[in-house]
BAVOFI-624922 format. One record per atom (N, C-alpha, C): x, y, z. Coordinates in steps of 0.1 Angstrom, whole numbers, padded with zeros to 4 digits, always signed. Each point is the difference from the previous one (the first is absolute). Example, Ala and Ser with C-alpha at 12.3 -4.5 7.8 and 13.67 -1.06 7.14 Angstrom:
<lolos>
+0132-0057+0078
-0009+0012+0000
+0009+0012+0000
-0004+0011-0007
+0009+0011+0000
-0008+0011+0008
</lolos>
This chain:
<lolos>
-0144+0399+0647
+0000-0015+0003
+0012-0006-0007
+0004-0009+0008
+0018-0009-0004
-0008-0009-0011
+0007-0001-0011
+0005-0009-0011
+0000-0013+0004
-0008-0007+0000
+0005-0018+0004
+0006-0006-0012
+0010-0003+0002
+0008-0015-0015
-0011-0010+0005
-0003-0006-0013
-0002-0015-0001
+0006-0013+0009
+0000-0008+0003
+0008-0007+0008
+0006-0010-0010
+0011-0007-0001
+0003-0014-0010
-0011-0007+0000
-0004-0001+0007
-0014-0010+0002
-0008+0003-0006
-0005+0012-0002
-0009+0007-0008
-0001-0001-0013
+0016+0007+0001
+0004+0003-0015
-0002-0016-0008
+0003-0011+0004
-0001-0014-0008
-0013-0003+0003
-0012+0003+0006
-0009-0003-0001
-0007+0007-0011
-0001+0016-0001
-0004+0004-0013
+0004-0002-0010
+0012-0003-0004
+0007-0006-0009
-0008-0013-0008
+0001-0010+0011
-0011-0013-0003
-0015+0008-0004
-0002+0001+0004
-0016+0006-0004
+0004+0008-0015
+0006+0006-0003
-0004+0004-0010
+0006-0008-0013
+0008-0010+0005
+0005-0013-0013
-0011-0007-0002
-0009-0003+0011
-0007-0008+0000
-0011+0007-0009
-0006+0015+0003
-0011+0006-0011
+0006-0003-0013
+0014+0006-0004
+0005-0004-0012
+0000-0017-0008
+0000-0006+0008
-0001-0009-0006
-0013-0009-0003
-0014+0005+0010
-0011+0000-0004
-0012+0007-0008
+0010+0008-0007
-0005+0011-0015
+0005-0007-0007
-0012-0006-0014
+0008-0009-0013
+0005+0011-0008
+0009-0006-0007
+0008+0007-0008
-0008+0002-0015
-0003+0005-0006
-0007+0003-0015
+0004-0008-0007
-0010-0009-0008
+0006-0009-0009
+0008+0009-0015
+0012-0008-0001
+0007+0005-0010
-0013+0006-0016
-0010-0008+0001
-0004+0003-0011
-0011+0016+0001
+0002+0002+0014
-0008+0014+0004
+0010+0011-0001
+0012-0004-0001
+0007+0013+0000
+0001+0009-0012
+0005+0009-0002
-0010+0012-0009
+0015-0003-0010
+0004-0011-0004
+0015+0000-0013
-0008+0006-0009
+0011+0008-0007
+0002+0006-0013
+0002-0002-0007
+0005-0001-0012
+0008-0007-0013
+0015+0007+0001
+0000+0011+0008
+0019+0003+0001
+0004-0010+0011
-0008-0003+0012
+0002-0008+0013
+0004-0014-0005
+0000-0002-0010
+0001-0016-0004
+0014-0003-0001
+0009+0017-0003
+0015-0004-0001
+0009-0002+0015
-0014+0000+0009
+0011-0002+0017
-0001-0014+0002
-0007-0006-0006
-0004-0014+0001
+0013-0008-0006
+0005-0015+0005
+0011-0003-0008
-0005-0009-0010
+0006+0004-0009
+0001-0003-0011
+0001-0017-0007
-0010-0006-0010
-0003-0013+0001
+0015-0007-0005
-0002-0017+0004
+0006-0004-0002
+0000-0008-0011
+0012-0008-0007
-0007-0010-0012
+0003-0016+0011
-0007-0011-0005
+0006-0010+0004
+0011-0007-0003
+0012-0005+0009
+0010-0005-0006
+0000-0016-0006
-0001-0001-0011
-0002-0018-0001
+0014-0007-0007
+0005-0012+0007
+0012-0006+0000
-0003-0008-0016
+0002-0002-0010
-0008-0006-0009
+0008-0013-0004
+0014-0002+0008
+0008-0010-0002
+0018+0005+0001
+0008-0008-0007
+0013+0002+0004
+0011-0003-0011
+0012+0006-0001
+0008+0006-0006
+0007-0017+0002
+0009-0001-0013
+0010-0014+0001
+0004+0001+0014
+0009+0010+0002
+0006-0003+0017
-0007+0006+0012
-0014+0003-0005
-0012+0000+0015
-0005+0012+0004
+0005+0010-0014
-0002+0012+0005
-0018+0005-0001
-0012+0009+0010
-0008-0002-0005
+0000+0006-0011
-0012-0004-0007
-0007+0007-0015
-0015+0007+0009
-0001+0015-0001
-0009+0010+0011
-0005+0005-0006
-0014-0002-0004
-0011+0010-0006
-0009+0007+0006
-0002+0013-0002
-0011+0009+0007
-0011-0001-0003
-0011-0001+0005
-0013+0003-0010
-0011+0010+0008
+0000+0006-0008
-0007+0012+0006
-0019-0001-0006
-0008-0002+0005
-0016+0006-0001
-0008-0015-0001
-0008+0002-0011
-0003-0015-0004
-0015+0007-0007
-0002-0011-0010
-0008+0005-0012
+0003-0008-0014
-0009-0001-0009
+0005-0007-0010
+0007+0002-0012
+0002+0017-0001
+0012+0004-0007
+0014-0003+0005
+0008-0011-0001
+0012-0003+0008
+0011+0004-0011
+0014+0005+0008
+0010+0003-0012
+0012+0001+0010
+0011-0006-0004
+0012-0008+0003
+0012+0008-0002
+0007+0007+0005
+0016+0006-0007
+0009-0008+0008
+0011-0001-0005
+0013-0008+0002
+0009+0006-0003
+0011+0002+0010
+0012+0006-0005
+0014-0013+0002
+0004+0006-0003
+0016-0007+0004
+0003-0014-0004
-0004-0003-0015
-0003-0021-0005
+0020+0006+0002
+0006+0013-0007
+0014+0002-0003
+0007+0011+0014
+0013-0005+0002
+0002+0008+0011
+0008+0012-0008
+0001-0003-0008
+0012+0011-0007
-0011+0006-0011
-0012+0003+0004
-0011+0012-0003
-0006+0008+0013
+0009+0005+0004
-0003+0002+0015
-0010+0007+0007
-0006+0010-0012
-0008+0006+0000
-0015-0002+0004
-0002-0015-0003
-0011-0008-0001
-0008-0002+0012
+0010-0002+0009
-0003-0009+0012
-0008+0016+0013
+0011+0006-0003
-0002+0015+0006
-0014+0008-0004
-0002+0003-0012
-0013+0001-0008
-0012-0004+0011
-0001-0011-0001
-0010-0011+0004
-0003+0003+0016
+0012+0000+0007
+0002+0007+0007
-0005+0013+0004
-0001+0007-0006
+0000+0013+0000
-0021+0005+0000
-0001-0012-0012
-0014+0001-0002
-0008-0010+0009
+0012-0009+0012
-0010-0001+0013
-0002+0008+0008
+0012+0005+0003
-0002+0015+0010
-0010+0014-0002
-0006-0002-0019
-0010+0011+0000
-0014-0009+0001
+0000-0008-0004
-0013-0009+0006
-0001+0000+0013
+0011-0003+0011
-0002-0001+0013
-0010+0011+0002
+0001+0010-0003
-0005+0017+0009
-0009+0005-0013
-0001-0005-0014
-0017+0000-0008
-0006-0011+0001
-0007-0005+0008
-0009-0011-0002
-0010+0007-0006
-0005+0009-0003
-0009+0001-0010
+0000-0003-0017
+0016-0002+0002
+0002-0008-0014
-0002-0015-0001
-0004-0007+0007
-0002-0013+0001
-0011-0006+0005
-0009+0008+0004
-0020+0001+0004
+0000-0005-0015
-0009-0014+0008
-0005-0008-0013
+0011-0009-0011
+0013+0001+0004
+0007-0005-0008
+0009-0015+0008
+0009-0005-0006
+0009-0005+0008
+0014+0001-0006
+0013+0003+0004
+0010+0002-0004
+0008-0006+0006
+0013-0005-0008
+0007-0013+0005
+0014+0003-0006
+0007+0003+0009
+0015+0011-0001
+0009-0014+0005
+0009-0003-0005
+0012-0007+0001
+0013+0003-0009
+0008+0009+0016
+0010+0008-0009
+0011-0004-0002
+0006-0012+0004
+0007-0012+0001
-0004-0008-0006
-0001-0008-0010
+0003-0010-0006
+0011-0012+0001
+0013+0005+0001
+0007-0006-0001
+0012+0001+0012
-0001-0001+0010
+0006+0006+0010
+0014-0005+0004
-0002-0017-0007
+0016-0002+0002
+0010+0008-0013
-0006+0001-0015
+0005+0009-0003
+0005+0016+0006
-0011+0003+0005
+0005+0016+0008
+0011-0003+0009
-0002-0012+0007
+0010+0000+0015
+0016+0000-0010
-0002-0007-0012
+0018-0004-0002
+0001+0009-0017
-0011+0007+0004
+0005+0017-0016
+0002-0007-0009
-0013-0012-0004
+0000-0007-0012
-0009+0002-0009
+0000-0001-0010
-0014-0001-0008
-0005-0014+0001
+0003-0009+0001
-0002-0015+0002
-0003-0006+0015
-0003-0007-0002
-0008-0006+0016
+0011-0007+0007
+0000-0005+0011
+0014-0012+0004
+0006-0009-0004
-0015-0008-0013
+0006-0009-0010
+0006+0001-0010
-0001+0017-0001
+0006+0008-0015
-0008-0001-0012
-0017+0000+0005
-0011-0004-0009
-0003+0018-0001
-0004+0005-0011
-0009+0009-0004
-0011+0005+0006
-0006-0005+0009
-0018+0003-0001
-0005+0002-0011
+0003+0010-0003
-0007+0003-0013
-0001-0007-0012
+0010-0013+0001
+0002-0008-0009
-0010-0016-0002
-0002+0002+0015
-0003-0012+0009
-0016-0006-0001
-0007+0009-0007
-0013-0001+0003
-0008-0012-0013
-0010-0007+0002
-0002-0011-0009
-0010+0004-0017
-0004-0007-0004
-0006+0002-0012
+0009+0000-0009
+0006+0014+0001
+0009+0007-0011
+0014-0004+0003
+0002-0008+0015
+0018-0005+0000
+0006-0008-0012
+0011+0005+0000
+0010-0009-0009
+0014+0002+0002
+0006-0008-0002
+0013-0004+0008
+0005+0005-0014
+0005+0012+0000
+0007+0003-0012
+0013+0005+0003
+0009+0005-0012
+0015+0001+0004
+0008+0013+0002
-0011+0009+0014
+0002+0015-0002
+0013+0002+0008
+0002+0009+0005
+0011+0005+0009
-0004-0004+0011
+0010-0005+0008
+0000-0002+0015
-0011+0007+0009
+0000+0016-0003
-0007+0008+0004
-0016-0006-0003
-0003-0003-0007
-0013-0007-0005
-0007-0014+0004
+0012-0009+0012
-0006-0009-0001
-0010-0004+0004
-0010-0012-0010
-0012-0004+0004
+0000-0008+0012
+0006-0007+0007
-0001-0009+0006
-0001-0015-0010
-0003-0009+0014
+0003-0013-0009
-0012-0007-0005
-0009+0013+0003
-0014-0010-0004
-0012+0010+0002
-0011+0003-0001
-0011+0012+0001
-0001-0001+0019
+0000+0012+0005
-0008+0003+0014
+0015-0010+0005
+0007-0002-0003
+0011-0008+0008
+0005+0003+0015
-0005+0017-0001
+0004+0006+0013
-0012+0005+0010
+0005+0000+0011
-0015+0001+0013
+0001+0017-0004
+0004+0009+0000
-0001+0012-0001
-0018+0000-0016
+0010-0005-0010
-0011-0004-0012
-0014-0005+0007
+0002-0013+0006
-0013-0003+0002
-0008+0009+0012
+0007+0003+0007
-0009+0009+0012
-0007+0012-0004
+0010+0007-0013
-0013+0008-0010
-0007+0000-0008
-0004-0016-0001
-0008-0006-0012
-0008-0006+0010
+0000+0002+0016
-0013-0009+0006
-0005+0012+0005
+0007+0013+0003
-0008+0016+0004
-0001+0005-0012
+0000-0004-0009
-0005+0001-0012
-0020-0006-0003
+0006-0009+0001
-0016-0016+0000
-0007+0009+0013
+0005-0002+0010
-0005+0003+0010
-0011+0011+0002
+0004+0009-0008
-0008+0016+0003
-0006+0003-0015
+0006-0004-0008
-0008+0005-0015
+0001+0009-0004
+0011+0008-0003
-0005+0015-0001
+0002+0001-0015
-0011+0011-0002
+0000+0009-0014
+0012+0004-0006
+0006+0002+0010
+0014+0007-0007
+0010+0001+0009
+0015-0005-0005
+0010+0002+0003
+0009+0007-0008
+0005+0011+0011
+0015+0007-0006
+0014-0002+0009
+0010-0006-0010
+0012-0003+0003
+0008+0010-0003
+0007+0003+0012
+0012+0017-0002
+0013-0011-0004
+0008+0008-0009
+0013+0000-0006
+0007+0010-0008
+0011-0002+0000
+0010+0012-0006
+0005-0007-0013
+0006+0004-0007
+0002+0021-0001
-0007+0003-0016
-0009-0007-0005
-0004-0001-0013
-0013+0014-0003
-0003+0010+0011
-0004+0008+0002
-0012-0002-0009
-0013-0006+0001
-0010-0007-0011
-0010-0005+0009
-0011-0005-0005
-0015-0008+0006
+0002-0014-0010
+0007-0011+0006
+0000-0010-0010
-0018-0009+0001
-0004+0000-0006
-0013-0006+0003
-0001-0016-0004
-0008-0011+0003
-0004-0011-0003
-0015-0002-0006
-0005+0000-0012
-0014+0000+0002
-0009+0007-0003
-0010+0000-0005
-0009+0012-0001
-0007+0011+0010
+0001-0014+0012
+0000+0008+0014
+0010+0010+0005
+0012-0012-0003
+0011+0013+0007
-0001+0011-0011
-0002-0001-0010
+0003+0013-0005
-0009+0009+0000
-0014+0000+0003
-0009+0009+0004
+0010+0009+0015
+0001-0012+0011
+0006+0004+0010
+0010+0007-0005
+0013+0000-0010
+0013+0009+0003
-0006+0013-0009
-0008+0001-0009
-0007+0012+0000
-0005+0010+0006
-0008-0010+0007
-0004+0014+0013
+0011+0002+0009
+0012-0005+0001
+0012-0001+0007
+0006+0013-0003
-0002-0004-0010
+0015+0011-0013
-0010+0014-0002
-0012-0002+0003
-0012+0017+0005
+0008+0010+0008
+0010-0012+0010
+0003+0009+0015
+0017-0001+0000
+0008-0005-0007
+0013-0001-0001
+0009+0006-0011
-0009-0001-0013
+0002+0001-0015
+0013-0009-0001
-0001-0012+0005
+0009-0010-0006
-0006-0009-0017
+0004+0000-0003
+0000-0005-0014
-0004-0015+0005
-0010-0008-0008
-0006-0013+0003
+0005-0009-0012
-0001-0012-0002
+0007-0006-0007
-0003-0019+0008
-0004-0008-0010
-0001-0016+0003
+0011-0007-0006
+0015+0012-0006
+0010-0010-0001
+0012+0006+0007
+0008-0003+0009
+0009+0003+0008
+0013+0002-0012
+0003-0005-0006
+0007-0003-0009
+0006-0014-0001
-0002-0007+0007
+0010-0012+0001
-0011-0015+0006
+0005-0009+0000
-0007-0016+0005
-0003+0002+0011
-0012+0000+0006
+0000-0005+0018
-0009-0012-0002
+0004-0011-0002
-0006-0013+0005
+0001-0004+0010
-0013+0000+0011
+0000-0008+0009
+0000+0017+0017
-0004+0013-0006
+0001+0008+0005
-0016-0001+0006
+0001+0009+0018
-0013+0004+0004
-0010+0007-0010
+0005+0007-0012
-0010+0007-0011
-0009-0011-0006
+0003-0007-0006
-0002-0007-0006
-0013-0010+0007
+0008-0006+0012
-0007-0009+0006
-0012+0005+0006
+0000+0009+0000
-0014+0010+0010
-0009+0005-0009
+0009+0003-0017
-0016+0002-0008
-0001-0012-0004
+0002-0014-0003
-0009-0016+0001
-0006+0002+0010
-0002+0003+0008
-0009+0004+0018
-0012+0007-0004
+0003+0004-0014
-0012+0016-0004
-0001+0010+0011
+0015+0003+0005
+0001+0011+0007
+0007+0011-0009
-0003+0013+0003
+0000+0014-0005
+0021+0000+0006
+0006-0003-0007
+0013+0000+0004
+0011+0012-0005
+0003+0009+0007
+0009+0011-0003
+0013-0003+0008
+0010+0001-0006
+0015-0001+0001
+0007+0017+0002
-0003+0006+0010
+0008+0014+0001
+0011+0002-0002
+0006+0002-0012
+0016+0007+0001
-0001+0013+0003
+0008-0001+0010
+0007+0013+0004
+0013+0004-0008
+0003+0015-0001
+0012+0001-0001
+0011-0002+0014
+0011+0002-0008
+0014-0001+0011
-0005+0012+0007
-0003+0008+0011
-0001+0008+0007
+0002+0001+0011
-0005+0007+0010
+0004+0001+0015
-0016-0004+0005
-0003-0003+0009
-0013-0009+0007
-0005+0008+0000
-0001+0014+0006
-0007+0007+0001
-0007+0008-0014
+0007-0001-0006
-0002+0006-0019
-0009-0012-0005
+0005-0010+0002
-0013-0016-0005
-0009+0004+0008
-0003-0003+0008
-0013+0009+0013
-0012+0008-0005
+0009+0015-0004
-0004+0010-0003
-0007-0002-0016
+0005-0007-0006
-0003-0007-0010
-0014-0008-0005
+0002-0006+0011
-0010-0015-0002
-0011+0000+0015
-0002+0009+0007
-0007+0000+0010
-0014-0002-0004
-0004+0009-0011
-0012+0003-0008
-0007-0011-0007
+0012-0005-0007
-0001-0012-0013
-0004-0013+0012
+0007+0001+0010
-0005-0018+0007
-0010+0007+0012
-0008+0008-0002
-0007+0003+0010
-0013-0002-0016
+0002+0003-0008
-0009+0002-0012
-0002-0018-0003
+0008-0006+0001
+0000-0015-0003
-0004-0007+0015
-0003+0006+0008
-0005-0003+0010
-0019+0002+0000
-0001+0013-0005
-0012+0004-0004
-0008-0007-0013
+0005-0007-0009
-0005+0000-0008
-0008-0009+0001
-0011-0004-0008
-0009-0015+0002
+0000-0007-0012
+0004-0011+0001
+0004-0005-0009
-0014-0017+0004
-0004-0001+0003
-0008-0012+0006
+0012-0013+0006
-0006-0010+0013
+0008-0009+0000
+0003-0010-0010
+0015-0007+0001
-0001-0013-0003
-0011-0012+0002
-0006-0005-0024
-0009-0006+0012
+0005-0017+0002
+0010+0000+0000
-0001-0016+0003
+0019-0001+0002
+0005+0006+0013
+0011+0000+0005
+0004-0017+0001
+0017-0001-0005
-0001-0012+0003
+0023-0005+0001
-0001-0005+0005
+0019-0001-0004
+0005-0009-0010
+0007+0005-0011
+0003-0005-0012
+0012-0005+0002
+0001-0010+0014
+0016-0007-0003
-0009-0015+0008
+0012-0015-0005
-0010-0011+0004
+0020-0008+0000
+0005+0016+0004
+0012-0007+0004
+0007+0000+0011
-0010+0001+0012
+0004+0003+0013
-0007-0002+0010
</lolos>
């Protein structure tokens, strides 16, 4: 018996009929499917949210990550200096391992701002566009004293929007503890009884040497102003190194300061009444 072909006509009519069964079979709800705990690495990988928190003298944003949420909160900052280069990359570095462990941040919230000072970074300053310090800038402990150029305080506490924009995501979130990255004093400078519990368990995972005197004046520094906050405040010096050596370094130590519980702030509040 001869072989009959389908006709065109045919052939698109079975066609339709069987899109049409296909599309009237439901699909298995995602939560019926038989995942694994290895199946979870095909999945993409979470995100943090991006929050604008305000702006640089000449408009650049100030961009903080925050990943989870929970009432252990803790803060890193890199880059108040652009000529500690290390800082900014760091911070960096420890968003991109957060991105792909979110099991380090179940239950917690973490608040990465690796930029600080971005008009500094754009023009390879340590100083902001007014040629203010940040680090100089901050209130309580400001004083207009007669350091090197490199130091200046500004003309008054919080005088700069960079300053105040991290004194209101500061107020804003409350957190237990902040750690600020800088070079090259290779150390855990602490603020406080809190910070220094914090650079302890720091210095468990880095064996940097801890210490509450830098050697020298910082009046009017983010250290300072964040333990009046009765926040747990650690100042990371890094050494002079290559990013990846600070990294390899301190991966441990700010994942450990991330873990630690220190309880919240209880009565967050901003210590400037000059802006």
């Amino acid at each position: 018996m001869p072989i009959r072909l389908l006709t065109p006509a045919t052939t698109r009519l079975l066609a339709g009929l069987l899109l049409l069964i296909c599309c009237l079979i439901p699909a298995p709800a995602l939560a019926q499917l038989p995942w694994q705990a290895d199946d979870l690495n095909l999945l993409p990988p979470a995100t943090p949210a991006e929050y604008v928190f305000g702006y640089s003298v000449e408009g650049r944003p100030l961009t903080a990550y925050i990943f989870g949420e929970g009432a252990n909160v803790t803060m890193i900052f890199g880059a108040f200096h652009n000529n500690e280069p290390a800082s900014a990359a760091v911070v960096d570095l420890l968003r991109e391992y957060l991105t792909i462990h979110p099991e380090e941040w179940a239950g917690r919230t973490i608040i990465l701002v690796p930029v600080s000072n971005p008009d500094g970074v754009a023009a390879q300053s340590r100083l902001n566009a007014r040629g203010v310090d940040l680090n100089r800038n901050f209130p309580d402990t400001w004083s207009r004293t007669a350091l090197a150029v490199r130091y200046n305080p500004g003309p008054r506490p919080a005088s700069e929007p960079e300053t105040r924009a991290i004194m209101q995501l500061v107020a804003r979130f409350a957190p237990a503890k902040i750690v600020s990255l800088h070079q090259p004093f290779h150390c855990l400078n602490w603020n406080g009884a809190r910070g220094r519990a914090l650079a302890e368990e720091m210095s468990a995972h880095n064996g940097y040497t801890t210490t509450g005197d830098i050697g020298y004046p910082t009046p009017g520094s983010f250290g300072t102003y964040s333990e009046r906050l009765g926040i747990a405040m650690v100042t990371l010096e890094m050494p002079i190194d290559e990013v990846e050596v600070c990294w390899q370094q301190n991966r441990e130590a700010l994942l450990a300061a991330i873990r630690t519980e220190l309880g919240p702030v209880s009565q967050p509040r901003v210590l400037a009444k000059t802006f």
